[in-house]
Backbone as XML, in Angstrom:
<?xml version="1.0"?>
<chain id="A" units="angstrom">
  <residue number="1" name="UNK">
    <atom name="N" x="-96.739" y="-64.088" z="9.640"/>
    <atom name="CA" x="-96.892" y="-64.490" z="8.256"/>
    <atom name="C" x="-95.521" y="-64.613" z="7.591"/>
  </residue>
  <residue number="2" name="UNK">
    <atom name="N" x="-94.506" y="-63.662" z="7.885"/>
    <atom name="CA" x="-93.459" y="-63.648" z="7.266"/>
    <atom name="C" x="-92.337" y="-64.905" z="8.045"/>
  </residue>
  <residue number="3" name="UNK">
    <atom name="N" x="-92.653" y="-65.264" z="8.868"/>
    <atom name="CA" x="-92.301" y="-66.315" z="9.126"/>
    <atom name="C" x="-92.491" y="-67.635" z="8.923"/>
  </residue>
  <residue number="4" name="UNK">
    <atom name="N" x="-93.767" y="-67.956" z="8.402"/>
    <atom name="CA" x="-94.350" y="-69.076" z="8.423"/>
    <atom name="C" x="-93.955" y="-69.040" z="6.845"/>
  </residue>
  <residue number="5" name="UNK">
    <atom name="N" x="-93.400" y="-68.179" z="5.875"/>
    <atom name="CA" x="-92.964" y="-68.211" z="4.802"/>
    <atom name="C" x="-91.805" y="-68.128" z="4.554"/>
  </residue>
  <residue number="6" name="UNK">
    <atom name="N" x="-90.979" y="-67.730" z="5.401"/>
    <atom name="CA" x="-89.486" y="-67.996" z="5.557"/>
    <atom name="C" x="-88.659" y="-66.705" z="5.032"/>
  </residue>
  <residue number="7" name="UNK">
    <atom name="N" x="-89.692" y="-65.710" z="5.255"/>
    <atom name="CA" x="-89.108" y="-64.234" z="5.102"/>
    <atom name="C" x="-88.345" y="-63.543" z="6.033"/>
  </residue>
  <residue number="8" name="UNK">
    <atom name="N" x="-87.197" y="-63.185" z="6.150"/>
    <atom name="CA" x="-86.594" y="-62.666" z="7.168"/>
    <atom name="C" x="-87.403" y="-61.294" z="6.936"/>
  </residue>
  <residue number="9" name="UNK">
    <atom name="N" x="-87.372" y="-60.569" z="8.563"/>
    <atom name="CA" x="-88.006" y="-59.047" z="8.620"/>
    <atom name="C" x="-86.931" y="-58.503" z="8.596"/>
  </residue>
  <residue number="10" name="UNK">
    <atom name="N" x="-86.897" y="-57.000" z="7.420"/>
    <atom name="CA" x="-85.614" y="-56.577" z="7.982"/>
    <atom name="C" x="-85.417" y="-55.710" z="9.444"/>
  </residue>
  <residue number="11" name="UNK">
    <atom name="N" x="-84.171" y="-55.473" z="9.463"/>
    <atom name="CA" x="-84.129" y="-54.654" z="11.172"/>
    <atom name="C" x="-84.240" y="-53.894" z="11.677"/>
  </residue>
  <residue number="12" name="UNK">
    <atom name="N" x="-84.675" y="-52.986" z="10.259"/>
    <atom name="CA" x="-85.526" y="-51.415" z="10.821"/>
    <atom name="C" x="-86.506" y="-51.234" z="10.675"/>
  </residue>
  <residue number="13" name="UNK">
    <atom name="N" x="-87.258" y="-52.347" z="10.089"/>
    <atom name="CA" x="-88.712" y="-52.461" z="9.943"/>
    <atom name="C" x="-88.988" y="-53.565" z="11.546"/>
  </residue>
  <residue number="14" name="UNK">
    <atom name="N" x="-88.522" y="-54.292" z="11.912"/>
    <atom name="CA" x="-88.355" y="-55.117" z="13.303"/>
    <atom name="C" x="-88.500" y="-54.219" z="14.290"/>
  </residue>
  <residue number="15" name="UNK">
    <atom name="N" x="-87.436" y="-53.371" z="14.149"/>
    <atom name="CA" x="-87.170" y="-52.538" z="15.979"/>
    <atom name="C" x="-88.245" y="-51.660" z="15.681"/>
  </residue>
  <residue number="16" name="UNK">
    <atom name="N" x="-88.779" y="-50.861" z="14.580"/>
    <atom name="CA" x="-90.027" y="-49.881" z="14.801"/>
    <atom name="C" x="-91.306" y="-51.006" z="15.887"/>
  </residue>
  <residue number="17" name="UNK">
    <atom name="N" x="-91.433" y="-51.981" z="14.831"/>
    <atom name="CA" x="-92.367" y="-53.143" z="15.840"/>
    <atom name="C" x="-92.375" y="-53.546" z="16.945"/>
  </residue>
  <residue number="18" name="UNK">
    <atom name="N" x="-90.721" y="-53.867" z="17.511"/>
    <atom name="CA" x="-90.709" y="-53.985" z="18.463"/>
    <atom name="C" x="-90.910" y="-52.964" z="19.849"/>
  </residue>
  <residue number="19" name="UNK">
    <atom name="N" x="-90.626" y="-51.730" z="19.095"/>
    <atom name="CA" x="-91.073" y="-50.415" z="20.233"/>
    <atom name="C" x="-92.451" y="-50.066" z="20.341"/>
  </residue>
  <residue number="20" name="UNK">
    <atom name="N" x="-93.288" y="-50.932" z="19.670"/>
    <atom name="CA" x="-94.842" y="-50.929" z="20.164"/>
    <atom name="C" x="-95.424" y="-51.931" z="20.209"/>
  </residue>
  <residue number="21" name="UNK">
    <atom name="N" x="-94.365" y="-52.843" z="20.266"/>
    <atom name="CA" x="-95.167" y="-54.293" z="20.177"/>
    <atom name="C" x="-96.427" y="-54.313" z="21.264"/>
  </residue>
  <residue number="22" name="UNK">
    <atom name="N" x="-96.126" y="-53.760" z="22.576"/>
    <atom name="CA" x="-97.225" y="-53.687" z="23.616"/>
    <atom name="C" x="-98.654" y="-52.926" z="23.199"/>
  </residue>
  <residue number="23" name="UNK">
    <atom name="N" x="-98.771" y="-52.607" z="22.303"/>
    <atom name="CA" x="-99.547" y="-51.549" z="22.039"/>
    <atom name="C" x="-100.418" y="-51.837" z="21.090"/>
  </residue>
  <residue number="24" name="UNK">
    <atom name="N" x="-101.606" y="-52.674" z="20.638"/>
    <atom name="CA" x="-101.785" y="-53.620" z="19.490"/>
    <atom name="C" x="-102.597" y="-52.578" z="18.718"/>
  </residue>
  <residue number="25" name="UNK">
    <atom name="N" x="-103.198" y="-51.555" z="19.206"/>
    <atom name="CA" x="-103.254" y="-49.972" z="18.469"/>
    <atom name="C" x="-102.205" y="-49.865" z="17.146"/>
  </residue>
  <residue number="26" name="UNK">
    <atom name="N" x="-100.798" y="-49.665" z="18.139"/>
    <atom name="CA" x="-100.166" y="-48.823" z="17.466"/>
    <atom name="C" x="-99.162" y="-49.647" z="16.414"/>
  </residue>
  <residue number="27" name="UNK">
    <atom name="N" x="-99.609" y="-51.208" z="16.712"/>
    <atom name="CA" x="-98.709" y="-51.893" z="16.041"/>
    <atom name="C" x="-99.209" y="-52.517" z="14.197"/>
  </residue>
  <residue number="28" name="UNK">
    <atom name="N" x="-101.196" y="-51.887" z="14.237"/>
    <atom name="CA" x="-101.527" y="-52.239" z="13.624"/>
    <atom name="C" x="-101.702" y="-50.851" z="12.804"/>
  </residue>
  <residue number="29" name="UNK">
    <atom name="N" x="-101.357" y="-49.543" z="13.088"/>
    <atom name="CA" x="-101.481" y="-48.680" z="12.768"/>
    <atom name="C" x="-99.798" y="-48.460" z="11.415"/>
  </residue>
  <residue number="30" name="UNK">
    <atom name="N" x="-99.118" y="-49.270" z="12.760"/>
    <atom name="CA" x="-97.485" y="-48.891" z="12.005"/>
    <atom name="C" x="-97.540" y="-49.782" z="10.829"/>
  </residue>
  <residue number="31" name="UNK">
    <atom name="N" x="-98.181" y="-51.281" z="11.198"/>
    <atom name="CA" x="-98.234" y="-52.240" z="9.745"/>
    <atom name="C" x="-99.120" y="-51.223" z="8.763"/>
  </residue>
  <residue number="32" name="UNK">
    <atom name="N" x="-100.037" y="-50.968" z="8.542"/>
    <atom name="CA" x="-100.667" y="-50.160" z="7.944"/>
    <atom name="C" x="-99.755" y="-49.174" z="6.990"/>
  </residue>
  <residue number="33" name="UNK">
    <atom name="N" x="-98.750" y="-48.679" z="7.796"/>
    <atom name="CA" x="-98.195" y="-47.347" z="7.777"/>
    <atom name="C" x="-96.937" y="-48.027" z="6.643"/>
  </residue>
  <residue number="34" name="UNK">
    <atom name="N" x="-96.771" y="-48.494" z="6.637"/>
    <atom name="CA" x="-95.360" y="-49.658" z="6.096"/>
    <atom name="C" x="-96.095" y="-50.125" z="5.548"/>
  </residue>
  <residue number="35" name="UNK">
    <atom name="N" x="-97.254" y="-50.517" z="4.865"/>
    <atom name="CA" x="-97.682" y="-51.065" z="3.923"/>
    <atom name="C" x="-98.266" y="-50.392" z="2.804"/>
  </residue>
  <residue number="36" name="UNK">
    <atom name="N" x="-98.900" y="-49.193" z="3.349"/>
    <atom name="CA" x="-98.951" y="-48.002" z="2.537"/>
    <atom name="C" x="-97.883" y="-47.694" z="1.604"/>
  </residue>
  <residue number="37" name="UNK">
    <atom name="N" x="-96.795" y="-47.491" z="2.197"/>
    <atom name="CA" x="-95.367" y="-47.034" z="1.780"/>
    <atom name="C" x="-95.124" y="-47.816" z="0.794"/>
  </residue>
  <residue number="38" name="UNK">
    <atom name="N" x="-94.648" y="-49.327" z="0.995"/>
    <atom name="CA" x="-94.968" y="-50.676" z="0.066"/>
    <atom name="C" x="-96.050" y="-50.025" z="-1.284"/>
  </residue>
  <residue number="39" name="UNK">
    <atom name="N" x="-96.585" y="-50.204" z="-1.270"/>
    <atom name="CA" x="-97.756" y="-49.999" z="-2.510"/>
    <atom name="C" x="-97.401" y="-48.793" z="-3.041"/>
  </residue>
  <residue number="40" name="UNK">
    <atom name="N" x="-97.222" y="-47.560" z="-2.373"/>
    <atom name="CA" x="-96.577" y="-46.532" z="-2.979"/>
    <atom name="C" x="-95.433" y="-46.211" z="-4.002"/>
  </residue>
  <residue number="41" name="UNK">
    <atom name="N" x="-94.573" y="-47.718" z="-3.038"/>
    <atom name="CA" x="-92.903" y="-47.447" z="-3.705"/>
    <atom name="C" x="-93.589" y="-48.278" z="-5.501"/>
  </residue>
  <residue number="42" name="UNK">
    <atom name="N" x="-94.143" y="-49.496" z="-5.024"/>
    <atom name="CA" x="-94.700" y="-49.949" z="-6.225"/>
    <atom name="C" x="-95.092" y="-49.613" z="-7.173"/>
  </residue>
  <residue number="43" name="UNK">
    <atom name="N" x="-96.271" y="-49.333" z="-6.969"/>
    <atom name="CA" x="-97.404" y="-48.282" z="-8.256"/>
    <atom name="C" x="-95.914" y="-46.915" z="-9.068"/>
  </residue>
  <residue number="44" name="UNK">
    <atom name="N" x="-95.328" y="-46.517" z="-8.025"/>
    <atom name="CA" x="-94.396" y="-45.143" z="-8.552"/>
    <atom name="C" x="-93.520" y="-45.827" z="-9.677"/>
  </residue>
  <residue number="45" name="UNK">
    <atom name="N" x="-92.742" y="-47.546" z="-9.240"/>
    <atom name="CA" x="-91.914" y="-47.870" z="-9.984"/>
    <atom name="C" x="-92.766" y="-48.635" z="-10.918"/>
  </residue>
  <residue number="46" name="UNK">
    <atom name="N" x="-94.084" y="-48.897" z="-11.689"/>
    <atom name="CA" x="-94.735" y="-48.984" z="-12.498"/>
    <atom name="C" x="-95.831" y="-49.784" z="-12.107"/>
  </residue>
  <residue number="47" name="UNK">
    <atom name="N" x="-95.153" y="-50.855" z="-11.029"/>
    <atom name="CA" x="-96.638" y="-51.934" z="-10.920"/>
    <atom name="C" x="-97.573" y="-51.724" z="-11.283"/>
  </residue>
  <residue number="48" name="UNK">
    <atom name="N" x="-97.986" y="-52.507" z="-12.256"/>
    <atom name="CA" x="-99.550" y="-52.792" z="-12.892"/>
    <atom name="C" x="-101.031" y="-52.837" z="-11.799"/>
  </residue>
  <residue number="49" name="UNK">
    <atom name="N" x="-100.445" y="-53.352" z="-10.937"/>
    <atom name="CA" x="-101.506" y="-53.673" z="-10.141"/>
    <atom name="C" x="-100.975" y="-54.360" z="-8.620"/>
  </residue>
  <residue number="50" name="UNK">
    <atom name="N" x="-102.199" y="-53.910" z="-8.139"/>
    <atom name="CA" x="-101.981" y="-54.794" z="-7.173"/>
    <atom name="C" x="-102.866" y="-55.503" z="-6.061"/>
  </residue>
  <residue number="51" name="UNK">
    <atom name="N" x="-102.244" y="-56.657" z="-5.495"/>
    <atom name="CA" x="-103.143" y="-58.081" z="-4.998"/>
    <atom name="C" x="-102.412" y="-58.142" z="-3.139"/>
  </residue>
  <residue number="52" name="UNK">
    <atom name="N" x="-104.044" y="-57.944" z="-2.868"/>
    <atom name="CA" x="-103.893" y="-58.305" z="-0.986"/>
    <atom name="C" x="-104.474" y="-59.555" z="-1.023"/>
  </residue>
  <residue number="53" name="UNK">
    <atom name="N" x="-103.594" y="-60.113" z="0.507"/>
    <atom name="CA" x="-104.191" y="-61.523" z="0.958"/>
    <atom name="C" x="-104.717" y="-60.653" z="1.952"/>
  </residue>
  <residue number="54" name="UNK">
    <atom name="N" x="-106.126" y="-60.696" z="2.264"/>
    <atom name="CA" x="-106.723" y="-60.133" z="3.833"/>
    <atom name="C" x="-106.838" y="-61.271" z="4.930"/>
  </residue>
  <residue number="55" name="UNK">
    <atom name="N" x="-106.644" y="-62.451" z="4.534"/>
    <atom name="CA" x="-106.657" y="-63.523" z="5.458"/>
    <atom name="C" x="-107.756" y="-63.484" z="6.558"/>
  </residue>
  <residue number="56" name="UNK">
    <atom name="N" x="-109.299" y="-62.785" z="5.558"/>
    <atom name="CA" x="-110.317" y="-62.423" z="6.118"/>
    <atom name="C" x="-110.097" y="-61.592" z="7.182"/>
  </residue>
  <residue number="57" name="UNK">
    <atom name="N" x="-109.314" y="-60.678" z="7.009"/>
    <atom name="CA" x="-109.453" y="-59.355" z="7.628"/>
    <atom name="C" x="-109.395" y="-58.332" z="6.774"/>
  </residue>
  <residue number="58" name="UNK">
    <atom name="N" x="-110.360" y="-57.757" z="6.004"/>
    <atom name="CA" x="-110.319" y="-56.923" z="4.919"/>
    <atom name="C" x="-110.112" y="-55.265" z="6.073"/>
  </residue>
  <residue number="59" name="UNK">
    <atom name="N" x="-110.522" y="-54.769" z="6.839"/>
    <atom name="CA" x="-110.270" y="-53.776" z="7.571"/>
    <atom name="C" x="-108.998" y="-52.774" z="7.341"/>
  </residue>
  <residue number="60" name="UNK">
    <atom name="N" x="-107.846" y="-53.730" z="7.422"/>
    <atom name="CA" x="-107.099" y="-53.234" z="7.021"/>
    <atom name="C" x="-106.111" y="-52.829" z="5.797"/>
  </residue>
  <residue number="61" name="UNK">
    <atom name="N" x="-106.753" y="-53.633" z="4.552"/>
    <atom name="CA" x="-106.555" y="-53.326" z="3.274"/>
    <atom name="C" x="-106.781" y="-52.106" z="3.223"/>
  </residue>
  <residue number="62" name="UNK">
    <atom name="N" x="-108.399" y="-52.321" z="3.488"/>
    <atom name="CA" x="-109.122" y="-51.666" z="3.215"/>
    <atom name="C" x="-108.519" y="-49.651" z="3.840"/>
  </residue>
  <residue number="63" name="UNK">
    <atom name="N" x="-108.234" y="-49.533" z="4.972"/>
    <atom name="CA" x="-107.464" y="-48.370" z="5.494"/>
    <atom name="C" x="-106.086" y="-47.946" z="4.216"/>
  </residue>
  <residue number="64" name="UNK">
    <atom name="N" x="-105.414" y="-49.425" z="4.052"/>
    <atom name="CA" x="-104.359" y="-49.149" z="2.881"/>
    <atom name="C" x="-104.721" y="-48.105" z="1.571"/>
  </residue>
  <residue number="65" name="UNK">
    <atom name="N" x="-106.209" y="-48.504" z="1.108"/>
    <atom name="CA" x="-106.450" y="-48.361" z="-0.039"/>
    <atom name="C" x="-106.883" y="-46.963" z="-0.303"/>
  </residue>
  <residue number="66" name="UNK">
    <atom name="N" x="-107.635" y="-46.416" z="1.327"/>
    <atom name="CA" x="-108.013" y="-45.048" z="0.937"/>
    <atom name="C" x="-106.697" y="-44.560" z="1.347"/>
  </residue>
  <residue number="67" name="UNK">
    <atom name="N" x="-105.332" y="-44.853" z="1.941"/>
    <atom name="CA" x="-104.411" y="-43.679" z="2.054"/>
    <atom name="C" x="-103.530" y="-43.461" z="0.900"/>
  </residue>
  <residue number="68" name="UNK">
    <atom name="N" x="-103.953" y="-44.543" z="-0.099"/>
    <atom name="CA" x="-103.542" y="-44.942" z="-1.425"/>
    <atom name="C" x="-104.224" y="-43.951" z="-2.066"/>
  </residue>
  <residue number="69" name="UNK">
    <atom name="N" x="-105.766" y="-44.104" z="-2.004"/>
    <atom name="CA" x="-106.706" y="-42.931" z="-2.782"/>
    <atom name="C" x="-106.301" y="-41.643" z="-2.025"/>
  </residue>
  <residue number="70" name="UNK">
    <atom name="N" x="-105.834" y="-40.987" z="-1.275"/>
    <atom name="CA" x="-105.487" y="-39.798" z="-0.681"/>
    <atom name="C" x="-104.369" y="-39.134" z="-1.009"/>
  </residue>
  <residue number="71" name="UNK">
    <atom name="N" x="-103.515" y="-40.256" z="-1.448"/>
    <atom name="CA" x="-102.222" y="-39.697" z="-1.934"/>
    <atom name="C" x="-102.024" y="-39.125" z="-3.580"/>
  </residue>
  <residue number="72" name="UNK">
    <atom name="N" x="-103.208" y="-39.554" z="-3.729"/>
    <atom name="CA" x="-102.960" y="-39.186" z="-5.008"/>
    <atom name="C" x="-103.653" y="-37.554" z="-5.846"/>
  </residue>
</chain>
């Protein structure tokens, strides 16, 4: 996705990926995990709100949202 939009990944968010890229478990666990974080840093620095593309995969919002509701 971040390619097809012309986002560079940065390179410590890359090499975590790339050390499980084999692993489609653990690679969807780590996006998860880094996206959590994302929404966290957000909401803390005020964001109003906030908007997922699930690209009809709601599953994993959806995991986002309760570690969102857990943290709090």
């Amino acid at each position: 996705m971040a390619e097809l939009g012309g986002t560079e990944i940065q390179a410590h968010i890359a090499k975590r990926f790339a050390a499980v890229e084999d692993d489609a478990d653990a690679v969807r666990k780590l996006g998860i995990d880094i996206a959590t974080k994302l929404c966290e840093d957000l909401i803390s620095a005020g964001a109003p709100s906030l908007h997922f593309y699930t690209m009809n995969t709601s599953a994993p919002t959806l995991e986002i949202i309760r570690n969102l509701e857990n943290a709090q």
